[in-house]
C-alpha positions as a Markdown table, in Angstrom:
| # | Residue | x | y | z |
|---|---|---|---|---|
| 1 | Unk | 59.0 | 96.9 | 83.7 |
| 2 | Unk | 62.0 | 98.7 | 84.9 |
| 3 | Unk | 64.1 | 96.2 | 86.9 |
| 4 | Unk | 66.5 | 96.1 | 89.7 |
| 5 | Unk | 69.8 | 97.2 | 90.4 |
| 6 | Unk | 71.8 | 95.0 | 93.1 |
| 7 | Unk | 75.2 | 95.8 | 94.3 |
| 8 | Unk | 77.8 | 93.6 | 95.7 |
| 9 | Unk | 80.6 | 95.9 | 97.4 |
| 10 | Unk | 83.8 | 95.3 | 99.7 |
| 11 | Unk | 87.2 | 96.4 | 100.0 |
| 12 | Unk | 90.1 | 94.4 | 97.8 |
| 13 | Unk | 90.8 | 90.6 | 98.5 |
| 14 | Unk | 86.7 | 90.5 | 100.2 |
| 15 | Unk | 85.7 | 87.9 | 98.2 |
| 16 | Unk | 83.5 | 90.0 | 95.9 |
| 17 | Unk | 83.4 | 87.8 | 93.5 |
| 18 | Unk | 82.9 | 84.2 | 95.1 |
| 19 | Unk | 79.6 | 85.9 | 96.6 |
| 20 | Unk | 78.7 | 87.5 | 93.4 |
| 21 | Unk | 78.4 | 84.1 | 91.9 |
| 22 | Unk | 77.0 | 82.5 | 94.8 |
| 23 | Unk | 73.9 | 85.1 | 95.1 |
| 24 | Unk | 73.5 | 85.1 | 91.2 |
| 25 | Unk | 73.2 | 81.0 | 91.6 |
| 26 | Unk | 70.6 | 81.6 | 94.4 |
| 27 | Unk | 69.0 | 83.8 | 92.3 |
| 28 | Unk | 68.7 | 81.6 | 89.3 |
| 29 | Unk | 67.5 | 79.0 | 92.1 |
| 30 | Unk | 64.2 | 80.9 | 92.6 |
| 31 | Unk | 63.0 | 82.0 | 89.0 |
| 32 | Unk | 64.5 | 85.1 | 88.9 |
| 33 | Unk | 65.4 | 86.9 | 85.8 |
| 34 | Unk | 69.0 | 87.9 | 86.8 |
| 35 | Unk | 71.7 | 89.2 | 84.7 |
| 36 | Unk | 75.5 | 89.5 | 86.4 |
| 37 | Unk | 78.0 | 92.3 | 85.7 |
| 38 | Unk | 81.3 | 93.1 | 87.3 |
| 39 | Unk | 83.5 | 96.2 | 87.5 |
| 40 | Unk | 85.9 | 97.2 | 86.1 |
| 41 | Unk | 84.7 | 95.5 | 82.7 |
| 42 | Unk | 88.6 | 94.7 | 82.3 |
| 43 | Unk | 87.7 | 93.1 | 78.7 |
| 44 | Unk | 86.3 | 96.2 | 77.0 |
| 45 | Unk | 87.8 | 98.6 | 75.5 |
| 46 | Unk | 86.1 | 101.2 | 77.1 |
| 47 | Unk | 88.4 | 100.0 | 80.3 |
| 48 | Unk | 91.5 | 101.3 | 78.8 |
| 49 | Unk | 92.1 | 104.2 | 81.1 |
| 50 | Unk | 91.1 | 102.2 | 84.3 |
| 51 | Unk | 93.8 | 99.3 | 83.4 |
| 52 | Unk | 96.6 | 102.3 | 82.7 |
| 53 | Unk | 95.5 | 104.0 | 86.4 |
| 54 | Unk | 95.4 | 100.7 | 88.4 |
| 55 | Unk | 99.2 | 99.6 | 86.6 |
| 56 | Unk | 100.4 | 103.0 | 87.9 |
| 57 | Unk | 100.9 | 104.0 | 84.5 |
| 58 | Unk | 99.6 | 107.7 | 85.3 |
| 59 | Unk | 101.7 | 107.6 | 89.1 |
| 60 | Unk | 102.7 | 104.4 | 90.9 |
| 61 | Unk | 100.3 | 105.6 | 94.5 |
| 62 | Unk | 96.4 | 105.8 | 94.1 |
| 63 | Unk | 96.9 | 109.4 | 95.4 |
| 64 | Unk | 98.6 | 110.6 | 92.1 |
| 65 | Unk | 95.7 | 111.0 | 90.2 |
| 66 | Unk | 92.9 | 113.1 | 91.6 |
| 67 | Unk | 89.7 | 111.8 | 92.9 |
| 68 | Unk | 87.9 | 113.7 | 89.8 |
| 69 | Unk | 90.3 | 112.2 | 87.5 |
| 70 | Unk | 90.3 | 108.7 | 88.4 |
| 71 | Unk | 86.6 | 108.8 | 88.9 |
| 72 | Unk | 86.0 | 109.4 | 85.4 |
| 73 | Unk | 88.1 | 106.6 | 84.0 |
| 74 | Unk | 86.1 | 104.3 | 85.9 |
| 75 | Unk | 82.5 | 105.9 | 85.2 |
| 76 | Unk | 83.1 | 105.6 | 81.3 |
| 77 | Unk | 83.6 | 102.0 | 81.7 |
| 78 | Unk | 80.5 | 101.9 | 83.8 |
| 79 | Unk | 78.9 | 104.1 | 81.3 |
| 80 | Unk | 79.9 | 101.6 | 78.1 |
| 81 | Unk | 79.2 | 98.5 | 79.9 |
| 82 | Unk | 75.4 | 99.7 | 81.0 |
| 83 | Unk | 74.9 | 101.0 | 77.0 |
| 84 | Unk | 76.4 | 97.5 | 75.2 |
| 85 | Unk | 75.0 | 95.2 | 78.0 |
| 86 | Unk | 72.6 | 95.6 | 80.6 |
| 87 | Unk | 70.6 | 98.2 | 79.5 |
| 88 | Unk | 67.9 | 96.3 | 77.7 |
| 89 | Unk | 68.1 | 93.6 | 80.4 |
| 90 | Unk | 67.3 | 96.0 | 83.2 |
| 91 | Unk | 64.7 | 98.2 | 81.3 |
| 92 | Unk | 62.6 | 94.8 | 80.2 |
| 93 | Unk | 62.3 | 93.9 | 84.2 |
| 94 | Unk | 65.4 | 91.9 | 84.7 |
| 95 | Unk | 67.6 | 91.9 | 88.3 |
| 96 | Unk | 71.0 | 93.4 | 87.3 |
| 97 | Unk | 73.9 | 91.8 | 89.9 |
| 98 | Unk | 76.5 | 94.0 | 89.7 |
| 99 | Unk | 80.4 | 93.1 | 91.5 |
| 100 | Unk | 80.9 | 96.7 | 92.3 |
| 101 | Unk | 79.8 | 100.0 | 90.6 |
| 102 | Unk | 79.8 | 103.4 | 92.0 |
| 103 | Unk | 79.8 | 102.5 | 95.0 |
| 104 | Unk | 83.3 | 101.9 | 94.8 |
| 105 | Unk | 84.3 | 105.4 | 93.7 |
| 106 | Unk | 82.4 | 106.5 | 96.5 |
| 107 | Unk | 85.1 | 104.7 | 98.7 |
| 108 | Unk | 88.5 | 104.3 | 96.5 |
| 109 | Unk | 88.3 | 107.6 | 95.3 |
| 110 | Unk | 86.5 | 109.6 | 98.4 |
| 111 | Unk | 89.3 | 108.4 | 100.9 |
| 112 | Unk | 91.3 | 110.5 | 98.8 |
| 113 | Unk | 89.8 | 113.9 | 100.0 |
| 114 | Unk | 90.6 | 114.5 | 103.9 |
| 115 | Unk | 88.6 | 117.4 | 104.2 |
| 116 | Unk | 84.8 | 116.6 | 105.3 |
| 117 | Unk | 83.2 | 119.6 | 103.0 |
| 118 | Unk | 85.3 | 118.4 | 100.1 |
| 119 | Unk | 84.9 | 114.6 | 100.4 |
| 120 | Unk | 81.0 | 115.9 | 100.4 |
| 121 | Unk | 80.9 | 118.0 | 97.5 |
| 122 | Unk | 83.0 | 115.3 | 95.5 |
| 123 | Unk | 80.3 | 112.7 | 96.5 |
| 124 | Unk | 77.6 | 115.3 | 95.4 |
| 125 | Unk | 79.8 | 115.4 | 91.9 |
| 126 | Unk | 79.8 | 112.1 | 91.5 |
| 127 | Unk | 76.4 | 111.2 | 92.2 |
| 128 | Unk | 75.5 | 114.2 | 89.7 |
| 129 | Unk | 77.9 | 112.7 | 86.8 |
| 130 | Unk | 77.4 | 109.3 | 86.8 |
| 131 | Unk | 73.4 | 108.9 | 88.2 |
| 132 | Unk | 71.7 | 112.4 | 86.6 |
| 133 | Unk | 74.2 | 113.9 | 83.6 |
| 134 | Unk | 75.6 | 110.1 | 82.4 |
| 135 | Unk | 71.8 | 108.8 | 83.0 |
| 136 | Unk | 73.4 | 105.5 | 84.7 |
| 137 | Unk | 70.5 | 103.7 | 87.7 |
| 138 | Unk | 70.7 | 104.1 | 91.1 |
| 139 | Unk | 71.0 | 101.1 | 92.9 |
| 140 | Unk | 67.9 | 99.7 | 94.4 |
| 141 | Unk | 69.9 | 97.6 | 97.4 |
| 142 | Unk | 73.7 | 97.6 | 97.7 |
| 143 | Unk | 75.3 | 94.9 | 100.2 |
| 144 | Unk | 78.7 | 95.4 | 101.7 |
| 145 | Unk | 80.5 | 92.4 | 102.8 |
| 146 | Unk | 82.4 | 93.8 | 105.7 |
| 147 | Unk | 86.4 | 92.5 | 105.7 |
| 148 | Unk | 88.6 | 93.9 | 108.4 |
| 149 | Unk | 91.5 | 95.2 | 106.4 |
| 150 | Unk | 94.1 | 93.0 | 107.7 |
| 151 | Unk | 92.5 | 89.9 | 106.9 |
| 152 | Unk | 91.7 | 91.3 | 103.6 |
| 153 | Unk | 95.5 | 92.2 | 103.1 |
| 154 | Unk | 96.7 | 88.5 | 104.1 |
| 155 | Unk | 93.9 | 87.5 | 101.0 |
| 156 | Unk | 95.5 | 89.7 | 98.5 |
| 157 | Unk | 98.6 | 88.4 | 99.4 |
| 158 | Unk | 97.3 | 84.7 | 99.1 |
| 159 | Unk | 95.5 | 85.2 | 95.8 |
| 160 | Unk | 98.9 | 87.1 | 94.3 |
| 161 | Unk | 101.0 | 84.1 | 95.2 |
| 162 | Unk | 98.5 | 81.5 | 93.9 |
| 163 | Unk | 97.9 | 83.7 | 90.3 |
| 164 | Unk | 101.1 | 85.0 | 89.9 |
| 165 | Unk | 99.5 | 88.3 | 89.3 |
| 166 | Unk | 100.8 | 91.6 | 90.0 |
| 167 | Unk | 99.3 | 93.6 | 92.7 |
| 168 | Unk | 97.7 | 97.0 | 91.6 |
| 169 | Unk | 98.4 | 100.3 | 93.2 |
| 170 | Unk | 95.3 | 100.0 | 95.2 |
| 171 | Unk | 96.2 | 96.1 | 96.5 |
| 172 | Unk | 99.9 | 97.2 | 96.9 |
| 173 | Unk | 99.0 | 100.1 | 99.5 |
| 174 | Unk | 98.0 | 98.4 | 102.7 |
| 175 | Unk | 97.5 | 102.0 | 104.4 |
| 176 | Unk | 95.5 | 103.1 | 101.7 |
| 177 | Unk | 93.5 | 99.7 | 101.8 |
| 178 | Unk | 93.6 | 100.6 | 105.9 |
| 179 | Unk | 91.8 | 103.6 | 105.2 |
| 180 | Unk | 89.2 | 102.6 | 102.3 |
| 181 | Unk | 88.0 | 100.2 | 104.7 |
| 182 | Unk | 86.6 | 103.4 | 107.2 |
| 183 | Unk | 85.3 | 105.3 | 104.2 |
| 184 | Unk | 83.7 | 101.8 | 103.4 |
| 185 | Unk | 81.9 | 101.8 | 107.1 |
| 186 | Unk | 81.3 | 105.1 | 106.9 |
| 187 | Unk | 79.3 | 105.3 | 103.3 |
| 188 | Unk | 77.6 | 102.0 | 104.7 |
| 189 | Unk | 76.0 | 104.0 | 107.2 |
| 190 | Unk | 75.7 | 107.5 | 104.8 |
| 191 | Unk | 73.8 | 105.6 | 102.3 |
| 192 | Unk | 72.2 | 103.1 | 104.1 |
| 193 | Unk | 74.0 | 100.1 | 102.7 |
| 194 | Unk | 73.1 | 96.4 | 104.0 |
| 195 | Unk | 76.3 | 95.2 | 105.7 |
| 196 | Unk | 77.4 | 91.3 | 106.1 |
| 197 | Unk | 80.4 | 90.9 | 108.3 |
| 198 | Unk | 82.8 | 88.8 | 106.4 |
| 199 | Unk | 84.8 | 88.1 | 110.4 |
| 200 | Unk | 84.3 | 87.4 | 113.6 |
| 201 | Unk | 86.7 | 87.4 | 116.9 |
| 202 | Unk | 89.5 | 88.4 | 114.5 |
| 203 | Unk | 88.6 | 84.8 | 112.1 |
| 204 | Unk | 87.4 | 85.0 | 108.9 |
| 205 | Unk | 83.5 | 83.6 | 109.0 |
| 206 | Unk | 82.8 | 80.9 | 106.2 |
| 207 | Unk | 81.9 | 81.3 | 102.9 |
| 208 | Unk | 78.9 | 79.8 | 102.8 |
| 209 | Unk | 77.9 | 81.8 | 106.4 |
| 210 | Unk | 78.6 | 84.9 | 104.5 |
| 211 | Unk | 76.3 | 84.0 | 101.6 |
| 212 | Unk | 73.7 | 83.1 | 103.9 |
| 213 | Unk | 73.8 | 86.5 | 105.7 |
| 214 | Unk | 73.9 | 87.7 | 101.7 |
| 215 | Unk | 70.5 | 85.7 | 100.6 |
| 216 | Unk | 68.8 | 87.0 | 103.9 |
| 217 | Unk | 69.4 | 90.4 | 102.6 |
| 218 | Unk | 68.3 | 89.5 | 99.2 |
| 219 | Unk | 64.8 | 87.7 | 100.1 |
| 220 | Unk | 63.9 | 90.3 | 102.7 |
| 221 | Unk | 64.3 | 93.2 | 99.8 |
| 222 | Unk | 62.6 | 90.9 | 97.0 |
C-alpha cells in the first residue's frame, strides 16, 4: 500500500509554492488521496537549526557553514516532519506532495563543493544519510520548475518588498543564487528530474502555463 513521493523543486523566488498548491488542487480534482508538505517545516521545533543557518546566525554567507553541516540541519527537520506527519499517510497508500526535500540539499548545499569528486562523494553522503541510515523515501517523480536566475532574483526582490520580510543568506546572494541555478540543471539531468521551464525569450511564462506543463508531468507518471 506503500504510496508516492512527489517532489516540487526550483531555485528561490520560482514560485514553489503557488505550483505546489495548484498540483495538490488538481490532485484533489481527480480522487487522489494526496497529502501536502513543505520544507523547511519553519513551524516545528525540529526546524530550529535551519531558521538559525538561513538568519546567518552561524555566518552571514551560505558558504560559512559546510555542506555536511548545513545538510544535517535541514535533514533533521526532514527527518521529524516525515515521523510526526506523513509517515502513516504515505505507508497506508497516500500521494505525498512535498515543496522541496532533498532535493534541495542536493543543489543549495552541493554548489558549495567546486571540486567534481567531492561534490560526488558528498551527494553519495547525502543520499546514504538521509535515504538508507535516517530511513527517509526516495522520491518516486521530482519536477523542477526551471527559473532563469535573474528573473528569479527580480521575484525575490518583489516578494521582499510586498512582505516586508527579510531576505535569507541564500535570497540575499544573487551569485550564489547564479550558481544553484547550474547545479539545479545539472542534478536535473544527473537524476533524471522532469523539468518545466518557468520562461521563455527572456519573459516569465504564466502561471497557469506552468501548472499545465506541471499536471502533464503528473498524469503521464500516475
Amino acid at each position: 500500500m506503500q504510496g508516492k513521493l512527489i517532489i516540487i523543486e526550483a531555485g528561490d523566488g520560482s514560485g514553489k509554492a503557488t505550483q505546489t498548491k495548484l498540483l495538490y488542487d488538481a490532485l484533489i480534482g481527480m480522487g487522489k488521496n494526496v497529502m501536502k508538505v513543505e520544507y523547511p517545516d519553519y513551524a516545528s521545533e525540529a526546524c530550529a537549526p535551519v531558521k538559525m543557518y538561513l538568519r546567518g546566525e552561524f555566518g552571514g554567507h551560505a558558504d560559512d557553514v559546510n555542506a555536511y553541516a548545513a545538510s544535517l540541519f535541514f535533514a533533521v527537520d526532514r527527518y521529524a516532519s516525515y515521523r510526526k506527519k506523513w509517515k502513516k499517510a504515505y505507508e497506508d497508500g497516500a500521494i505525498i506532495l512535498a515543496d522541496r526535500y532533498t532535493t534541495s540539499n542536493m543543489v543549495h548545499q552541493a554548489v558549495k563543493i567546486q571540486d567534481e569528486k567531492e561534490r560526488e562523494k558528498f551527494l553519495h553522503w547525502l543520499w546514504d544519510t538521509e535515504f538508507v541510515k535516517m530511513g527517509l523515501p526516495v522520491p518516486d517523480k521530482v519536477i523542477f520548475l526551471n527559473m532563469p536566475a535573474d528573473l528569479s532574483g527580480r521575484l525575490i526582490d518583489d516578494r521582499a518588498q510586498k512582505t516586508k520580510t527579510a531576505k535569507d543568506i541564500h535570497e540575499k546572494d544573487a551569485a550564489y543564487l547564479a550558481r544553484c541555478h547550474e547545479v539545479y540543471e545539472q542534478m536535473a539531468q544527473k537524476y533524471g528530474w522532469d523539468v518545466v521551464n518557468c520562461a521563455e525569450n527572456g519573459q516569465l511564462r504564466s502561471i497557469e502555463a506552468i501548472h499545465r506543463d506541471v499536471v502533464a508531468c503528473i498524469e503521464e507518471y500516475l
